[in-house]
C-alpha positions as CSV (number, residue, x, y, z in Angstrom):
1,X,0.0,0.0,0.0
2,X,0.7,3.7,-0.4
3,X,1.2,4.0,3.6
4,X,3.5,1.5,3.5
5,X,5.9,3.0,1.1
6,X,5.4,6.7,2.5
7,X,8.5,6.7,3.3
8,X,10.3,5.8,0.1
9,X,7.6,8.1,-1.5
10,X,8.5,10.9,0.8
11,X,12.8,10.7,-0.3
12,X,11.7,10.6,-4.0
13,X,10.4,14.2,-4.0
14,X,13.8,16.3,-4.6
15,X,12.6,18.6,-7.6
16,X,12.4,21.6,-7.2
17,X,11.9,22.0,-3.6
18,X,13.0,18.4,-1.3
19,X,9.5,18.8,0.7
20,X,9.8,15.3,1.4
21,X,5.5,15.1,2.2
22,X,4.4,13.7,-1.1
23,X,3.8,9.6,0.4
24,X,2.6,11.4,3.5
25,X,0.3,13.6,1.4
26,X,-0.9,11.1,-0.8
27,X,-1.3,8.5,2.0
28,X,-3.5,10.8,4.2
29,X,-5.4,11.7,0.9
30,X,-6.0,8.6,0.2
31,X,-7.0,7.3,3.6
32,X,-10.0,9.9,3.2
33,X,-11.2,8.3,0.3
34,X,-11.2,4.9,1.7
35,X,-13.0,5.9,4.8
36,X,-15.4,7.7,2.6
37,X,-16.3,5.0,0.2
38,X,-16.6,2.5,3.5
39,X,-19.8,4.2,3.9
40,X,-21.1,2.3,0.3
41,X,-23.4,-0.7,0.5
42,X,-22.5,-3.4,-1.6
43,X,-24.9,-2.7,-4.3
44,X,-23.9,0.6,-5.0
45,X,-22.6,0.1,-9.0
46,X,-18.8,1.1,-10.0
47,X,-19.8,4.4,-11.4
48,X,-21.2,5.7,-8.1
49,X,-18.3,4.1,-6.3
50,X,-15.5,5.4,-8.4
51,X,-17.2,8.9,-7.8
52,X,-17.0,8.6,-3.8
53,X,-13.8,7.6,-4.3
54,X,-12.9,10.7,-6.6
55,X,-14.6,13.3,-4.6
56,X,-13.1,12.2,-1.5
57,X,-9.8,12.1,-2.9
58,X,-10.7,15.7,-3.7
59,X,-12.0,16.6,0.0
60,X,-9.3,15.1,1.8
61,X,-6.4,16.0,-0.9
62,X,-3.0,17.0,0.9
63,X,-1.0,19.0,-0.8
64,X,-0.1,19.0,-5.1
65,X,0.5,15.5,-4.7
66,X,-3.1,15.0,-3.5
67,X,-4.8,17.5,-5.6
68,X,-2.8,15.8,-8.9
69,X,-3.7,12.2,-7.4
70,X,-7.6,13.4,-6.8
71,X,-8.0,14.6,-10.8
72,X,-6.4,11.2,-11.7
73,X,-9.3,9.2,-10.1
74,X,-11.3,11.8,-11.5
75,X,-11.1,10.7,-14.8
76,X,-11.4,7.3,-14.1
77,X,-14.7,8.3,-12.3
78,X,-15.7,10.3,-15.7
79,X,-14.5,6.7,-17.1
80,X,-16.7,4.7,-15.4
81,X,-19.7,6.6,-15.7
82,X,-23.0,4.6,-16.0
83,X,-20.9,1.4,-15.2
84,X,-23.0,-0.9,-12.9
């Protein structure tokens, strides 16, 4: 998982500023989508699930890293629309 290699994520982030927070951003972001979508029954269909995912990437989104990872589910959200 994402938390798992935070860490790793973290040291990769050099350019242009060596913030080291993108795995920490990115994990936290993506922690609020998961507890978000935990909320879903079962027979919620893909589309509506890939859109609770994708807006609470966007709610919870730390930092650029976040915000970039939240429009990337996005479109797969516009992807899946009207899946079942």
């Amino acid at each position: 998982t994402i938390a798992s290699l935070r860490k790793e994520i973290d040291a990769l982030n050099v350019f242009p500023v060596p913030d080291g927070d993108t795995g920490t951003n990115m994990s936290m972001t993506i922690t609020n989508a998961s507890r978000e979508v935990s909320f879903k029954g079962d027979d919620e269909s893909v589309s509506a699930v890939a859109d609770c995912i994708a807006s609470g990437l966007l709610r919870g989104a730390r930092g650029n890293s976040g915000v970039i990872l939240s429009l990337i589910f996005r479109g797969f959200a516009k992807g899946l629309k009207g899946f079942l």
